[in-house]
C-alpha positions, -999 to 999 in steps of 0.1 A, spaced: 638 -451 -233 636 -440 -199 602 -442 -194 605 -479 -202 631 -482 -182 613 -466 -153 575 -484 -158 563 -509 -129 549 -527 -154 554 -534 -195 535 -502 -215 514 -507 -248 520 -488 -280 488 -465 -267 501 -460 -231 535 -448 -243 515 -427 -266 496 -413 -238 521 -409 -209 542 -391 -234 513 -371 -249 525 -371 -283 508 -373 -313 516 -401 -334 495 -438 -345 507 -470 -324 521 -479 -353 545 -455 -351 556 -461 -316 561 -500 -326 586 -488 -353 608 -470 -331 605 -494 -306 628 -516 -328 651 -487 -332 650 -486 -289 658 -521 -288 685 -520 -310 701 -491 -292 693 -504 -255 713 -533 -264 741 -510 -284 745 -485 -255 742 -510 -223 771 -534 -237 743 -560 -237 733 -558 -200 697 -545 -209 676 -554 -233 635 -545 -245 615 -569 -233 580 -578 -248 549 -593 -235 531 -607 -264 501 -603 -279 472 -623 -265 437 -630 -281 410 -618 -257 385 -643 -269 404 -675 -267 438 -667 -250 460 -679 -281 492 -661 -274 510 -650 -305 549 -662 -296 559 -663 -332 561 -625 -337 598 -612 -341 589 -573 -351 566 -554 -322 531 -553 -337 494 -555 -328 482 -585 -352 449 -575 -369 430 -612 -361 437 -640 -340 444 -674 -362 430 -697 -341 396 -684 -339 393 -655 -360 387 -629 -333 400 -589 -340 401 -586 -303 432 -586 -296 454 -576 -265 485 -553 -281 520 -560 -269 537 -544 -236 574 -535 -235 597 -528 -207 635 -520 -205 652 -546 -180 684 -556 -171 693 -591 -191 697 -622 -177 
């Protein structure tokens, strides 16, 4: 958590991964990731919250604004593309 809360700017599953230099999938990361969120809010009385730049296809820019859990999405459904841009998160104070 503090390394999120630290960051200039929001880190992907794999940066986290790195920075941290653990040894786990992304996949991982994105499911503790809800368990931070949850806890951010739990422990800051609401003043902080995990915030989440979504996922963005490379090849046409569709930005996926529907997604509720923190995932990479395996294809884009507007054109199809696997290239994908993964999410960024970053603690912040709420507004």
């Amino acid at each position: 958590m503090e390394l999120l809360r630290e960051c200039e700017h929001p880190l992907t599953a794999n940066e986290i991964i790195a920075m941290l230099g653990i040894d786990v999938r992304p996949r991982e990361v994105y499911n503790h990731l809800e368990h931070i969120a949850k806890t951010v809010r739990r422990l800051s009385k609401n003043t902080e919250v995990l915030l989440m730049k979504p996922p963005t296809c490379r090849r046409c820019g569709y930005v996926f604004k529907d997604i509720k859990k923190p995932r990479k999405p395996s294809r884009c459904p507007k054109c199809r593309s696997e290239w994908i841009e993964p999410p960024a998160f970053k603690i912040a104070r709420a507004k």
